[in-house]
N, C-alpha and C positions, 0 to 999 in steps of 0.2 A: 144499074146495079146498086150504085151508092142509094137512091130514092129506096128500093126494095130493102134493103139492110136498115133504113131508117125509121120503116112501116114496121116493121117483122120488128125493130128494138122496142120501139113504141106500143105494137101491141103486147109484147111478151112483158113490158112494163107495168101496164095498165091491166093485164090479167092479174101478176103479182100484187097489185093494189088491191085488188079486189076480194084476193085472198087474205087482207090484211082487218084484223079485229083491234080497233082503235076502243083500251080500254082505261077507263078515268079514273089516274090514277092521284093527282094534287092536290086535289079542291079542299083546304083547308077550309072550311068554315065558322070558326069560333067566333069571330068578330062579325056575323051576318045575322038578319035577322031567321035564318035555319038553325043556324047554332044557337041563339038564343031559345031554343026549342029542345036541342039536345045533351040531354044528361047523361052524364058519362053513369056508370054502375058508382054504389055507394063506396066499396074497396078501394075500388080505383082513385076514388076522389078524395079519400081519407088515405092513399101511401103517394100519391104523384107527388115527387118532391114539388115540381113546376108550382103547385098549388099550395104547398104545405111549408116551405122556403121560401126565404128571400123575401122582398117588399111585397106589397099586397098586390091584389092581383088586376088591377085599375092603373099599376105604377112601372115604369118599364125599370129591366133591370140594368141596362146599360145608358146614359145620357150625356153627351157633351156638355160643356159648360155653355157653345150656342145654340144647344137645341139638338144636335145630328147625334145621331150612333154613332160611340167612339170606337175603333176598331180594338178589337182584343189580340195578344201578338201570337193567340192558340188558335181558338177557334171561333170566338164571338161571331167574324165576321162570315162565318162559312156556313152557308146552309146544307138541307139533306135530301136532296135533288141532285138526281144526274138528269143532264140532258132537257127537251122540250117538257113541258109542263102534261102530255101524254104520252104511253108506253102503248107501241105497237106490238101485242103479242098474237101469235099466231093460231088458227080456230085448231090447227093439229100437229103433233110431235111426230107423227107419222112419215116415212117418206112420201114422197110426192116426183113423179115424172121420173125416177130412177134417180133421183138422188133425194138425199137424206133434209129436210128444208130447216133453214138456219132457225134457231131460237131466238129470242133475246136475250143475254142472258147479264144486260146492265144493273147496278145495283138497282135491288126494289126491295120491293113490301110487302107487309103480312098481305099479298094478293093485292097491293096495290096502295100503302098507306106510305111509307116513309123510305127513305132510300136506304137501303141495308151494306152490310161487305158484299164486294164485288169484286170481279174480276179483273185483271188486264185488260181486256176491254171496254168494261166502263169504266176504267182509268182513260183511255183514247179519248171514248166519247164524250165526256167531262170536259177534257182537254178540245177539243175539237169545234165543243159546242160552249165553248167558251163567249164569244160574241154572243151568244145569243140572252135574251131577256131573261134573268131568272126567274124560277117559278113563280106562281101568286103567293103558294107558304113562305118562300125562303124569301119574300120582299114585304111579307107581311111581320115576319119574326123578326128582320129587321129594325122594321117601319114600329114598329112597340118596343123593341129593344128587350125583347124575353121570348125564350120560348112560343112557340106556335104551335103544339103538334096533337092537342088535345081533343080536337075532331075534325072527324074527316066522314064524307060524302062521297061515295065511293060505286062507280054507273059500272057495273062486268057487262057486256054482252057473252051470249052463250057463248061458249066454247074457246073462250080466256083460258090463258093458263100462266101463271107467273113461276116462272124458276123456283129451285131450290136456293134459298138467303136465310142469312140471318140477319135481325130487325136492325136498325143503327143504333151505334153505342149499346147495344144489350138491353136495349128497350121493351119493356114488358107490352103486350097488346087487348086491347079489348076490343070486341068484334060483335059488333050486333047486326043481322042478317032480317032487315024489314021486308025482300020480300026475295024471293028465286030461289036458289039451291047454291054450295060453295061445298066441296070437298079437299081437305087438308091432308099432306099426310107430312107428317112430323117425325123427327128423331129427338133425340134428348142432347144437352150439347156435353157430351162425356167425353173424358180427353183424345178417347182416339177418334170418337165421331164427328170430332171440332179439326184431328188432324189429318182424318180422310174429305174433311169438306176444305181444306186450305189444299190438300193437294189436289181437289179438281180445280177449285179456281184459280187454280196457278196451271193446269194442264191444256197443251195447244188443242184437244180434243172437244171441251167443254160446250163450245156449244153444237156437238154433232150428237152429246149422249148424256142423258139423265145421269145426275148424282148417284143412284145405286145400280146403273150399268155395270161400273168395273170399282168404284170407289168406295160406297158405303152399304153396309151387309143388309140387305133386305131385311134380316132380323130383329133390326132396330126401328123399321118404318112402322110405324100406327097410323090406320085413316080415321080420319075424324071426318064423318058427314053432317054438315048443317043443313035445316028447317029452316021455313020460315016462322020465323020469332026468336031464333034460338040466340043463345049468347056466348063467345069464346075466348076465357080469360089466355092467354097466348105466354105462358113464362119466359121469364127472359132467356135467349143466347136459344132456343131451340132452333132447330133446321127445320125448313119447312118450305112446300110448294104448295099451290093450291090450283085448282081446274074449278071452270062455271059451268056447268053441266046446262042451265039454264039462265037465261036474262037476270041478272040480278042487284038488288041495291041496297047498299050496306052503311051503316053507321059506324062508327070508330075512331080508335086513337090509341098512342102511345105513350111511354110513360117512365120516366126510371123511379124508383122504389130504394129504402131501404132492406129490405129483403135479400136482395141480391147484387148486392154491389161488388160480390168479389167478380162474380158473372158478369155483372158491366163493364167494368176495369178490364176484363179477360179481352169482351167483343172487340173495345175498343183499344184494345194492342194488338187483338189482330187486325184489326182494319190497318193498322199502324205497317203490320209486315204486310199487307196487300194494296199497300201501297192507294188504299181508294181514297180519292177527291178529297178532298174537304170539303167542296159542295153539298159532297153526299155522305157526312158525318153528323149526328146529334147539334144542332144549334144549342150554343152555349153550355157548352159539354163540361168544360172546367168550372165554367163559371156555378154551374147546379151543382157540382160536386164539392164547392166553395161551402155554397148558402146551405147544404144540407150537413157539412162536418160543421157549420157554425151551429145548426140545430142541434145537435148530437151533444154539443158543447155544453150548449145552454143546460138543455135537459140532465145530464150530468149532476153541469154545478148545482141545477137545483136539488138533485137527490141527495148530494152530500150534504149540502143547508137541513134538507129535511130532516135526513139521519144525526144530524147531530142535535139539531131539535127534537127531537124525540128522546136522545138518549140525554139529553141532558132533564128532560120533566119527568123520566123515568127515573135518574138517579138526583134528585136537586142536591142532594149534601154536597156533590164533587164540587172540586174546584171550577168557577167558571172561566180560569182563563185556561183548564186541562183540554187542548183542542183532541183528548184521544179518548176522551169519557161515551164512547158511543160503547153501550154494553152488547156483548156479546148476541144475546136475545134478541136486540135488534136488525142481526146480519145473519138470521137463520136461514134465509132465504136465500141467500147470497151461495155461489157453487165453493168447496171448499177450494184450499188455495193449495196450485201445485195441480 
C-alpha cells in the first residue's frame, strides 16, 4: 500500500510539473554584451533619474572605503526579487480536475521584469527562500553599487500569465515586444482602484480569483494588445496583469521619473503597509530619491543665478548689492502667487 501511495504521489507530481510554464522573469542584462545592443526609448533615457542623477554612469553609487558595498540602514542593501531567479506561472486560470488551480501570485512584474507590491505570500516566500542565492539582478545592483533595472530580456512561453501588481516602488515601464504577442489589461491607480487592489492582496481568497472577480470594477480595466514591434510606455503605480497568448520575447525596463514622484512615494508606502520584502523593493530606493532632490536643487539654484542675472542687465542703474532688483517682466512666466 505504502509503495502504491508513493507511485500515485509521484505521478500526480510529475503530471503537475508538466502543467507548469517556467517563465524568464530576471535576466537583467545591462552589463552584457546583449545590453550593450539594447536602447532603452529616447524619453526614457532622458527622465530615468538612474541615468540623469547621481555619479556617472561607469561609477557605482554606493563604495566602501575597502572596496565592498556599504550596506544602507533603508534599502541599499535590498534588492527587487522575491524568490528563485524564475516565476512558475500557470498555462491557465481556469479550474482544472474540480478544483480551482493555484496561481502565483508573488510580487512580480510588468509580466515578468521587476518584483512589484505583493501579497502575504510573497512576504512567506521571501521569507522562506531566504537561503537561497539571490537573483543575477539583485547581485548585479549590488556588485556595481547602483541600480540595475534598466534592461531586461524577458523569454514568455505561450500561455504565461502574470498577476495583477503594481511595478516596485512606482516604477515607470518601457516594454518592447521583438517578437510574439502580450496582452495587458490595466487600471489607473486612482485612490479607490489602489484601495480595492490592497484589499485583495491582503484577502485569504487572492490566489483562487482574479483582481476584478469581487474587488475591482471591471469598468476600470482597459486591454492593451501588443504586436510584434510594438512598444509600451507603462505609467507609474498602474495595476496591471498580462497573458502570452503566444511564445514570446520582450525587451524592457524600469525606471522612476520626475514626473511622478508623488505616485512613487504612494507605491512605495504601500508596499510599506503590505508589508513586502525588501528583496522585493526598488534597489536604492532612498538613495535615487537623494541624488535626484540634489538635482532639483542644483537646477533651482541655477534659475535663480539666471533670473537675477537677467534682471540686473535689464535694469544696470539698480543698486548691485539690491539682491531683489529682478523686475517684474522677468517673472511673467512664473504662476501667480497664492
Amino acid at each position: 500500500k505504502n509503495g502504491a501511495a508513493a507511485a500515485a504521489a509521484a505521478a500526480a507530481k510529475e503530471e503537475e510539473e508538466e502543467d507548469r510554464v517556467l517563465n524568464v522573469i530576471t535576466l537583467e542584462v545591462s552589463h552584457t554584451r546583449l545590453g550593450a545592443r539594447i536602447v532603452a526609448p529616447d524619453a526614457v533615457r532622458e527622465l530615468d533619474w538612474t541615468t540623469t542623477t547621481g555619479p556617472a554612469a561607469d561609477k557605482p553609487w554606493v563604495v566602501a572605503a575597502g572596496g565592498d558595498d556599504r550596506k544602507d540602514d533603508d534599502d541599499d542593501e535590498h534588492h527587487r526579487r522575491v524568490g528563485a531567479q524564475q516565476s512558475t506561472d500557470e498555462k491557465s486560470s481556469t479550474p482544472s480536475r474540480g478544483t480551482r488551480r493555484r496561481r502565483s501570485v508573488a510580487a512580480k512584474t510588468t509580466d515578468d521584469q521587476a518584483s512589484s507590491v505583493g501579497s502575504p505570500r510573497a512576504k512567506k516566500k521571501a521569507k522562506t527562500s531566504s537561503k537561497a542565492a539571490p537573483p543575477a539582478s539583485s547581485r548585479t545592483s549590488k556588485a556595481r553599487g547602483r541600480p540595475v533595472i534598466q534592461k531586461y530580456c524577458l523569454m514568455s512561453p505561450a500561455g504565461s500569465f502574470t498577476d495583477f501588481h503594481v511595478d516596485l516602488g512606482g516604477t515607470s515601464v518601457w516594454y518592447h515586444l521583438v517578437s510574439g504577442a502580450k496582452t495587458f489589461y490595466v487600471a489607473p491607480p486612482t485612490r479607490e482602484n489602489v484601495a480595492d487592489f490592497e484589499r485583495w492582496s491582503r484577502s485569504k481568497t487572492q490566489a483562487a480569483e482574479l483582481l476584478p472577480d469581487r474587488f475591482l470594477p471591471r469598468r476600470d480595466l482597459s486591454r492593451v494588445d501588443l504586436a510584434q514591434g510594438d512598444t509600451l510606455l507603462l505609467p507609474s503605480g498602474w495595476i496591471h496583469a498580462v497573458c502570452t497568448p503566444r511564445d514570446s520575447v520582450v525587451f524592457g525596463g524600469n525606471f522612476l521619473h520626475s514626473l511622478a514622484v508623488e505616485t512613487q512615494l504612494s507605491v512605495a508606502r504601500l508596499e510599506a503597509r503590505l508589508g513586502v520584502a525588501k528583496e522585493a523593493r526598488m534597489p536604492f530606493f532612498d538613495m535615487t530619491l537623494w541624488f535626484a532632490a540634489e538635482r532639483a536643487f542644483r537646477k533651482l539654484d541655477g534659475l535663480d543665478d539666471a533670473l537675477f542675472v537677467a534682471g540686473a542687465a535689464a535694469h544696470p542703474e539698480e543698486d548691485d548689492d539690491d539682491a531683489t532688483a529682478v523686475p517684474d517682466s522677468t517673472l511673467s512666466w512664473l504662476p501667480p502667487p497664492g
